[in-house]
SESE-949371 format. One record per atom (N, C-alpha, C, O): residue number from 1; residue in one letter; x, y, z. Coordinates in steps of 0.2 Angstrom, whole numbers. Last residue first. Layout:
// residues N
+-----+----+-------+-------+-------+
|   i | aa |    xx |    yy |    zz |
+-----+----+-------+-------+-------+
| NUM |  a |     X |     Y |     Z |
...
+-----+----+-------+-------+-------+
// end
This chain:
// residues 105
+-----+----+-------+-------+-------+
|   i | aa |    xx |    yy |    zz |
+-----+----+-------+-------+-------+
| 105 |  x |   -23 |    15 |   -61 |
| 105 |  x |   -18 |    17 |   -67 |
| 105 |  x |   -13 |    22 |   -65 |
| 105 |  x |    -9 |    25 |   -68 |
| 104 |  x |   -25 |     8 |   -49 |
| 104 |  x |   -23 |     5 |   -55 |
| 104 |  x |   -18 |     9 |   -61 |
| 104 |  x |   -13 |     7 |   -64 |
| 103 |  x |   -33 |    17 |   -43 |
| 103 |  x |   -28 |    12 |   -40 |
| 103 |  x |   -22 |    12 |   -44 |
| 103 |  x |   -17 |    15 |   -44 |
| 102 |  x |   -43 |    17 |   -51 |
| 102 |  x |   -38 |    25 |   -50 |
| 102 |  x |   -33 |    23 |   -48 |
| 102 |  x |   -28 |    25 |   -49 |
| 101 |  x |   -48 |     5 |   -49 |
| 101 |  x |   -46 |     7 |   -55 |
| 101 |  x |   -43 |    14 |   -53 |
| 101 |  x |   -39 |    16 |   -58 |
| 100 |  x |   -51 |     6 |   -35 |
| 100 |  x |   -48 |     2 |   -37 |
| 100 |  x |   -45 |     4 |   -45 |
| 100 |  x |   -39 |     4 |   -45 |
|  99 |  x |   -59 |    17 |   -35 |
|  99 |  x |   -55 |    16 |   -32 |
|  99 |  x |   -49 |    11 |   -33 |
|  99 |  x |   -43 |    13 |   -33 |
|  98 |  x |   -73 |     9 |   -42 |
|  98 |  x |   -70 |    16 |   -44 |
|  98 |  x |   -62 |    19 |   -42 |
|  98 |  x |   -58 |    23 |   -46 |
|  97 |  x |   -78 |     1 |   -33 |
|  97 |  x |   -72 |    -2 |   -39 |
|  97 |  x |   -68 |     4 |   -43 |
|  97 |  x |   -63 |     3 |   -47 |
|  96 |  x |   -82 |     9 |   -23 |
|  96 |  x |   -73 |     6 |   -23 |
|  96 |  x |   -73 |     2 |   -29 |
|  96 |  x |   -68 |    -1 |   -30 |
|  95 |  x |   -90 |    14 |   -31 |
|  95 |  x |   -87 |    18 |   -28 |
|  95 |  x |   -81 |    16 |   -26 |
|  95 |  x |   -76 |    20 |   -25 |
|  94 |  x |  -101 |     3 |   -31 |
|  94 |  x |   -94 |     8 |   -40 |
|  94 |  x |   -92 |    11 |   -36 |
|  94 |  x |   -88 |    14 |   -41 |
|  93 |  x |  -103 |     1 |   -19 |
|  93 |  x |   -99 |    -2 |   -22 |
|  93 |  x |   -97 |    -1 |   -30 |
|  93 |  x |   -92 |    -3 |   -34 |
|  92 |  x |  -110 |    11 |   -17 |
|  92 |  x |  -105 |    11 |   -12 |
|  92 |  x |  -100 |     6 |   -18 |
|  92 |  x |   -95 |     9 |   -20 |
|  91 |  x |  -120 |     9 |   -25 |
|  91 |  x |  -117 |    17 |   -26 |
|  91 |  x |  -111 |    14 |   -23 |
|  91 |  x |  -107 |    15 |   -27 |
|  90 |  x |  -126 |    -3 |   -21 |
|  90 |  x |  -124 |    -2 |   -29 |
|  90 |  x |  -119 |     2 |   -29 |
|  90 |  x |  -114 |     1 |   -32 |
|  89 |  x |  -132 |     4 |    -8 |
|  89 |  x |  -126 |    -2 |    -6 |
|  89 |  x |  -122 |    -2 |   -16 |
|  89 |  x |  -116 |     0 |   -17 |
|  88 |  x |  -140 |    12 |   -14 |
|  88 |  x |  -135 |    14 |   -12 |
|  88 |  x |  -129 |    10 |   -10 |
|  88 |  x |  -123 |    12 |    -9 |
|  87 |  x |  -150 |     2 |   -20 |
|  87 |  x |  -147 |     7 |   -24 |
|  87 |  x |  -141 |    12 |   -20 |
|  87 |  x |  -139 |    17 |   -23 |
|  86 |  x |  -155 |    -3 |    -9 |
|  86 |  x |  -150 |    -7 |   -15 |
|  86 |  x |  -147 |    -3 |   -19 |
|  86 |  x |  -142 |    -5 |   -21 |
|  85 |  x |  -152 |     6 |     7 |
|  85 |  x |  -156 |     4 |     0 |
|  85 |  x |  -154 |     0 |    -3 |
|  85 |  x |  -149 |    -2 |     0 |
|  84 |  x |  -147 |     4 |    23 |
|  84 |  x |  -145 |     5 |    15 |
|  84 |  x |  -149 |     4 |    10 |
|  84 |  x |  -149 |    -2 |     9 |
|  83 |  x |  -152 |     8 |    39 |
|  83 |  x |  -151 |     4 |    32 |
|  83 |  x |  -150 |     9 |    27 |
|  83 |  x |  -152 |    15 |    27 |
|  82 |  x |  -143 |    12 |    54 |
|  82 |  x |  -149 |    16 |    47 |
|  82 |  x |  -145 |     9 |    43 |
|  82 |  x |  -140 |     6 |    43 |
|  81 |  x |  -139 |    11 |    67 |
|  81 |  x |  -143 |     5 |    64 |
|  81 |  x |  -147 |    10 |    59 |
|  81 |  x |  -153 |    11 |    59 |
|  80 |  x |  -129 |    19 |    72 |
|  80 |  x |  -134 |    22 |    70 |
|  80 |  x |  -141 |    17 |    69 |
|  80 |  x |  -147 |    19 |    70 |
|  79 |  x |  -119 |     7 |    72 |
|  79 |  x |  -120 |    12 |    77 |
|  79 |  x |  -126 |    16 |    77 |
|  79 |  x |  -129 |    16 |    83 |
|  78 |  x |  -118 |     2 |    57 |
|  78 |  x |  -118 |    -1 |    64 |
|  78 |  x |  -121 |     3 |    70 |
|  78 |  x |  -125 |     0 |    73 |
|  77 |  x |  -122 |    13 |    48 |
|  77 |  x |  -125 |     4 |    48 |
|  77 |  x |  -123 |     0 |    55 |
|  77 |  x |  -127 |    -3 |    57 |
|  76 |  x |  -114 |    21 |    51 |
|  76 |  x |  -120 |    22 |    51 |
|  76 |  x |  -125 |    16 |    52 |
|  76 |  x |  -130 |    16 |    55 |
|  75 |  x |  -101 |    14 |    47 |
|  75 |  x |  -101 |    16 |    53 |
|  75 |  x |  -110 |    20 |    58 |
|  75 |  x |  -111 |    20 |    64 |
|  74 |  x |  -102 |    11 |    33 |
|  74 |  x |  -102 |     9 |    39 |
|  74 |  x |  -104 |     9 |    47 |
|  74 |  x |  -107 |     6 |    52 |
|  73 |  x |  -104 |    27 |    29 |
|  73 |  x |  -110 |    23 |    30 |
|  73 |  x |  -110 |    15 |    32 |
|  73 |  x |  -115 |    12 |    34 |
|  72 |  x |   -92 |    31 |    33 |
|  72 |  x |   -98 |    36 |    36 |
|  72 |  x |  -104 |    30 |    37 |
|  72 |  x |  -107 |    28 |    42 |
|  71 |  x |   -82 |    23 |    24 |
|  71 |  x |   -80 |    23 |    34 |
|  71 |  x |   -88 |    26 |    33 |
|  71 |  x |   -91 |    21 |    31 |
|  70 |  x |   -88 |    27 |    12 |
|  70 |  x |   -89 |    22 |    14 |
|  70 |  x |   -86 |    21 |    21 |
|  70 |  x |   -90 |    18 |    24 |
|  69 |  x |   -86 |    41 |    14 |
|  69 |  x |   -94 |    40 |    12 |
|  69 |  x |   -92 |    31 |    15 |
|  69 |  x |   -96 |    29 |    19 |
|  68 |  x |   -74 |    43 |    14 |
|  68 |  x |   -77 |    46 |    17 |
|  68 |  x |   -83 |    42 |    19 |
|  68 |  x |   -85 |    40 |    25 |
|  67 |  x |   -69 |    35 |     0 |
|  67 |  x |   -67 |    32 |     9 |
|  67 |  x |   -71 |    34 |    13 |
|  67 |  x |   -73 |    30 |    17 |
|  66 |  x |   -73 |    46 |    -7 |
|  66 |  x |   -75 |    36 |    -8 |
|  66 |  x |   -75 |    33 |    -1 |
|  66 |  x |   -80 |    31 |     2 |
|  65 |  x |   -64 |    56 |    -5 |
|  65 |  x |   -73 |    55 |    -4 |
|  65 |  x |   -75 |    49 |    -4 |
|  65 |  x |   -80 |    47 |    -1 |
|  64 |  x |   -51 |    52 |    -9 |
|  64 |  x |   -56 |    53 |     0 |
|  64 |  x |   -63 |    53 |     0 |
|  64 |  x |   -67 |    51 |     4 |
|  63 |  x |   -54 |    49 |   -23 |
|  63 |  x |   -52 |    42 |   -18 |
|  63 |  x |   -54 |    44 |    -7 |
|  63 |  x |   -57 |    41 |    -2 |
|  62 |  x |   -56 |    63 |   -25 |
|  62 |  x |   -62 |    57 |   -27 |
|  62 |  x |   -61 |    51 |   -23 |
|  62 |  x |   -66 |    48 |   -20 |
|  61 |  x |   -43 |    68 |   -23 |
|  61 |  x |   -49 |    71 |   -18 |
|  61 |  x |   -55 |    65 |   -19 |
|  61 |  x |   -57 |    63 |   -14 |
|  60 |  x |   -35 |    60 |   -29 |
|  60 |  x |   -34 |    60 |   -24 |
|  60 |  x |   -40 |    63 |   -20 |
|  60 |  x |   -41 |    62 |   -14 |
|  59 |  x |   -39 |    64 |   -43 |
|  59 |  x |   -39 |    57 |   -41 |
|  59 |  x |   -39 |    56 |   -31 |
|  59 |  x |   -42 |    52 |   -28 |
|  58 |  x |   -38 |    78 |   -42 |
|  58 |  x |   -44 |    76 |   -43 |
|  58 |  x |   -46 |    70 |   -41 |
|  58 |  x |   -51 |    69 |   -38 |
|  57 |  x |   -22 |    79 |   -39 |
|  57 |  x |   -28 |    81 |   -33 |
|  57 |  x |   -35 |    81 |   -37 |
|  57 |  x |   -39 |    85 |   -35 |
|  56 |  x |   -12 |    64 |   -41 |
|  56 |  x |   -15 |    70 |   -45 |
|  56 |  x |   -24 |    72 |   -39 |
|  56 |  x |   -28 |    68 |   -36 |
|  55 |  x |    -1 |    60 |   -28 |
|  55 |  x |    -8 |    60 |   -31 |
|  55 |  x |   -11 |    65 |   -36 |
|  55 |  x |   -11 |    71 |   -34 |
|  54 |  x |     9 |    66 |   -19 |
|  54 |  x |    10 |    57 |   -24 |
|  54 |  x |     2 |    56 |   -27 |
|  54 |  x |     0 |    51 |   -28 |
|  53 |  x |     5 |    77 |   -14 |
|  53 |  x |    10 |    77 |   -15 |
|  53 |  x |    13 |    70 |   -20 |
|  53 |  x |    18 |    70 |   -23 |
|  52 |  x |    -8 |    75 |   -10 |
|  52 |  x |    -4 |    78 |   -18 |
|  52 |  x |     2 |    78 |   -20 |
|  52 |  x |     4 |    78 |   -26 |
|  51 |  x |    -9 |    73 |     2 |
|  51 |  x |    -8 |    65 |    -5 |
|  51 |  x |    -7 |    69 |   -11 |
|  51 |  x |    -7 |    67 |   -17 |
|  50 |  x |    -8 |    83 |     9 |
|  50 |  x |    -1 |    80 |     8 |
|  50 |  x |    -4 |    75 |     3 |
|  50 |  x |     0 |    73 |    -1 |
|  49 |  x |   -24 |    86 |     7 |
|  49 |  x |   -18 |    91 |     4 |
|  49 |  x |    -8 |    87 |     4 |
|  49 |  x |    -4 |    87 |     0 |
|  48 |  x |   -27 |    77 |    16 |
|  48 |  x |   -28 |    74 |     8 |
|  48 |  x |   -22 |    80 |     5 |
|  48 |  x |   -18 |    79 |     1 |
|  47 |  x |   -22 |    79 |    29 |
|  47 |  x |   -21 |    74 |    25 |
|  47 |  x |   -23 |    71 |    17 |
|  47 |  x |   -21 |    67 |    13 |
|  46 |  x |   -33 |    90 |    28 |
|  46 |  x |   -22 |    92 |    30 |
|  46 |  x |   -22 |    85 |    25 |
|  46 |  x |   -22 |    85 |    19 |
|  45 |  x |   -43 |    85 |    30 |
|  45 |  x |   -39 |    88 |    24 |
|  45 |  x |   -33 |    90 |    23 |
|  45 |  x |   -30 |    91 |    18 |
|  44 |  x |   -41 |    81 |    44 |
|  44 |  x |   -44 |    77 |    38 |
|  44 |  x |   -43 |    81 |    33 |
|  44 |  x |   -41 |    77 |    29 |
|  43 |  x |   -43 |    95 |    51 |
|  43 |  x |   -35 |    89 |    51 |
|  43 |  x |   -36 |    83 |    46 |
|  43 |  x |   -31 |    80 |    43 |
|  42 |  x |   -55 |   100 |    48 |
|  42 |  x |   -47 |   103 |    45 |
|  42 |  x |   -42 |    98 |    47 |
|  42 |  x |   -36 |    98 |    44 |
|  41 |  x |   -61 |    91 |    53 |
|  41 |  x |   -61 |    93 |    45 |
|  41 |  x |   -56 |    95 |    43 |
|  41 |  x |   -52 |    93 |    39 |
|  40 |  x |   -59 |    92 |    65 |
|  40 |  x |   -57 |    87 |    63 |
|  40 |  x |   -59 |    86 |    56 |
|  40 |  x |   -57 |    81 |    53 |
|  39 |  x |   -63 |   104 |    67 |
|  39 |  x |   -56 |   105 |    70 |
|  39 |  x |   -52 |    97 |    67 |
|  39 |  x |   -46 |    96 |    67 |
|  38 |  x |   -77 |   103 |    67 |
|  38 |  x |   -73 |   108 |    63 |
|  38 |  x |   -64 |   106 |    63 |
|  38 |  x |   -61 |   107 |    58 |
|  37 |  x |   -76 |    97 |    79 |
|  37 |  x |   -81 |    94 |    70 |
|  37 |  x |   -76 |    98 |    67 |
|  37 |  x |   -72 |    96 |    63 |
|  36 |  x |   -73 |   104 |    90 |
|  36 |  x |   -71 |    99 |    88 |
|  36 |  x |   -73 |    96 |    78 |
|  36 |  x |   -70 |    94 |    73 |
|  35 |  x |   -85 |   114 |    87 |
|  35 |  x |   -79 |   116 |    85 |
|  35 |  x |   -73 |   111 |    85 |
|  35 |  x |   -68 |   113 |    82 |
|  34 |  x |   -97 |   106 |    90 |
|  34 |  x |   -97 |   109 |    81 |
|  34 |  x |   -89 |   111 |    80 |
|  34 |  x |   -87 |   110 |    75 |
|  33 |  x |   -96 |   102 |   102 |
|  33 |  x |   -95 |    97 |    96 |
|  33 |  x |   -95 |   100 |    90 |
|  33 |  x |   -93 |    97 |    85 |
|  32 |  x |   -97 |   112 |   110 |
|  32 |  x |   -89 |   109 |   108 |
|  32 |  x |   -92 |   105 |   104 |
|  32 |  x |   -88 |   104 |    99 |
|  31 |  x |  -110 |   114 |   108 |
|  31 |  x |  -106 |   120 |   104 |
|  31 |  x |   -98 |   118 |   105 |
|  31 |  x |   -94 |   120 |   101 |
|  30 |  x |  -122 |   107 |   109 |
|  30 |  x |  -119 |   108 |   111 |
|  30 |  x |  -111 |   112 |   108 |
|  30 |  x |  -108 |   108 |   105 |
|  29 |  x |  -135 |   103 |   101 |
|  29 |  x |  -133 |   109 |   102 |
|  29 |  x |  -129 |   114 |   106 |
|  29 |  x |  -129 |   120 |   108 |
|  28 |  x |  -137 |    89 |   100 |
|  28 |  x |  -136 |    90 |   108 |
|  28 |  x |  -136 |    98 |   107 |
|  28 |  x |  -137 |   101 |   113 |
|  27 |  x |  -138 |    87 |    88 |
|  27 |  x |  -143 |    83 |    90 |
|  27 |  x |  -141 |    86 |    98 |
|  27 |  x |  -145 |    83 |   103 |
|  26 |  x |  -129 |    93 |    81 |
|  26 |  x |  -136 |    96 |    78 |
|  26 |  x |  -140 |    93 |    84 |
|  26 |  x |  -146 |    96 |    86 |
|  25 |  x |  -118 |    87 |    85 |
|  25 |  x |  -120 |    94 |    88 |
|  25 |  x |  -126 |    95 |    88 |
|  25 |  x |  -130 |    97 |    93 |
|  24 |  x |  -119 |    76 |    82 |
|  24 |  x |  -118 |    76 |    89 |
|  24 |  x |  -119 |    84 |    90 |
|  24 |  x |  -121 |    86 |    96 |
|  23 |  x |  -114 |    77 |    71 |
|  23 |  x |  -122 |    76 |    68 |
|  23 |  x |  -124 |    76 |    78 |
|  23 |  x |  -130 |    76 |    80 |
|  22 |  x |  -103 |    83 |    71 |
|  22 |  x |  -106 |    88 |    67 |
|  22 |  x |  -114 |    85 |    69 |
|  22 |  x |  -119 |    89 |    69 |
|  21 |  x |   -96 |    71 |    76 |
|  21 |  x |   -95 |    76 |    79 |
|  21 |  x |  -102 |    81 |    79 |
|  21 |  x |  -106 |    83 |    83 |
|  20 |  x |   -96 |    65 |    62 |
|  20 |  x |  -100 |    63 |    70 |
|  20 |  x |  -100 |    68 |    73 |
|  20 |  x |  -105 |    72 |    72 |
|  19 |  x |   -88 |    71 |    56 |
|  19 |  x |   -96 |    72 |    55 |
|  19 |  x |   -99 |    66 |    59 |
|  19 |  x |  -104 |    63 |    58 |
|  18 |  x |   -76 |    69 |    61 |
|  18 |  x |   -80 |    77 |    63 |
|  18 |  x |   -86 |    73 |    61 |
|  18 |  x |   -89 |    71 |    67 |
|  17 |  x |   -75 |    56 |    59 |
|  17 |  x |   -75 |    57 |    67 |
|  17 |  x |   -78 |    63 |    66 |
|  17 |  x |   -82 |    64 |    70 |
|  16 |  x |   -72 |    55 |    43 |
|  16 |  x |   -77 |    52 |    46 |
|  16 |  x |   -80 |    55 |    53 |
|  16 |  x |   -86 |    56 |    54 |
|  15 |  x |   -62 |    64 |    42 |
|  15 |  x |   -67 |    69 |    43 |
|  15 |  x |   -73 |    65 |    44 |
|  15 |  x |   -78 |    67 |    47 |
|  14 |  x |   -52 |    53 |    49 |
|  14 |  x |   -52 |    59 |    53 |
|  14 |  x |   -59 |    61 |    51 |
|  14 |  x |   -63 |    61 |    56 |
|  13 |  x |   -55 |    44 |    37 |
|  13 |  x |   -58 |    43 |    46 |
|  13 |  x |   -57 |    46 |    50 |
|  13 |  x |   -60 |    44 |    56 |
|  12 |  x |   -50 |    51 |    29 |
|  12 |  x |   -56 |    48 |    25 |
|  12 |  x |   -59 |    46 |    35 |
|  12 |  x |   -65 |    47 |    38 |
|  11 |  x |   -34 |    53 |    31 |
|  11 |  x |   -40 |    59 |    32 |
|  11 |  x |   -47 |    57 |    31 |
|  11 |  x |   -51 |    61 |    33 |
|  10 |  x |   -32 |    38 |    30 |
|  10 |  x |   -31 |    43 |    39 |
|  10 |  x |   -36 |    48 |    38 |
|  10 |  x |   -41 |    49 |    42 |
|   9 |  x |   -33 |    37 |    20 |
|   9 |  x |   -37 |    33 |    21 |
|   9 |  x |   -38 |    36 |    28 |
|   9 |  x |   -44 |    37 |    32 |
|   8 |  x |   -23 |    45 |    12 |
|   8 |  x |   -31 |    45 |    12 |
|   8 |  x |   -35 |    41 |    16 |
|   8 |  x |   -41 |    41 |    14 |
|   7 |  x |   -11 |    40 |    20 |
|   7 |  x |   -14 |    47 |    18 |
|   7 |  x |   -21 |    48 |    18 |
|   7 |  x |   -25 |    50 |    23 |
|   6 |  x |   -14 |    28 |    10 |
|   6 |  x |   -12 |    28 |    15 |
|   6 |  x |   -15 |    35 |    21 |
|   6 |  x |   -19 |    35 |    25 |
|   5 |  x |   -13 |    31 |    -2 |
|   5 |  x |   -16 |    29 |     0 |
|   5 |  x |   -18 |    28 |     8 |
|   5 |  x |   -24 |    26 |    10 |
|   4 |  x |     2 |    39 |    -1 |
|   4 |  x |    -4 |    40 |    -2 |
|   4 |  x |   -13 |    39 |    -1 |
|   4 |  x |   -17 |    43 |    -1 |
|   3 |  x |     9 |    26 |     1 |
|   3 |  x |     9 |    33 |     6 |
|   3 |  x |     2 |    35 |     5 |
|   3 |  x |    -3 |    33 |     8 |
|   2 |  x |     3 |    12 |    -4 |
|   2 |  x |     7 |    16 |    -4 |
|   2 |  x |     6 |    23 |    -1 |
|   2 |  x |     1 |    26 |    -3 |
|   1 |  x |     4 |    -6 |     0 |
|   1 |  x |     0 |     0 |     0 |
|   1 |  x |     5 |     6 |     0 |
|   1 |  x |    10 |     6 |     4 |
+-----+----+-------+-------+-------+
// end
């Protein structure tokens, strides 16, 4: 596995942790979780800004969002107990074969 992916995978579970944070705010209106949330955004982007450095920054913003969404909706499937439709488990998965192939070339 190489830096970069590697990179992304740290920022993809950093901004996963804000937007807990974020969804902990909306529901408690407590005001440390918006500015942890925020503080876990900006350090999940620090890490996609370093995968530029070994990533072209479309491929490497598309591979954090892949990740985002896939740690999010895990993590929502477990914890949250929300289901998935068919057509977004389908989404999830062109989204790492989409991964796969940016891998690749």
């Amino acid at each position: 596995m190489n830096l970069a992916l590697i990179l992304l995978l740290i920022g993809a579970i950093v901004l996963t942790a804000g937007d807990l944070f974020m969804k902990k705010w909306v529901n408690t209106n407590t005001q440390i979780f918006y500015f942890v949330g925020l503080v876990a955004y900006l350090i999940g982007l620090n890490f996609l800004a370093q995968s530029f450095k070994f990533k072209n920054i479309a491929i490497a913003s598309v591979m954090l969002v892949i990740f985002n969404i896939i740690i999010l909706s895990l993590v929502s499937w477990f914890y949250f107990k929300e289901t998935l439709s068919p057509l977004q488990i389908a989404g999830i998965i062109l989204g790492i074969i989409a991964v796969i192939f940016l891998e690749l070339s």
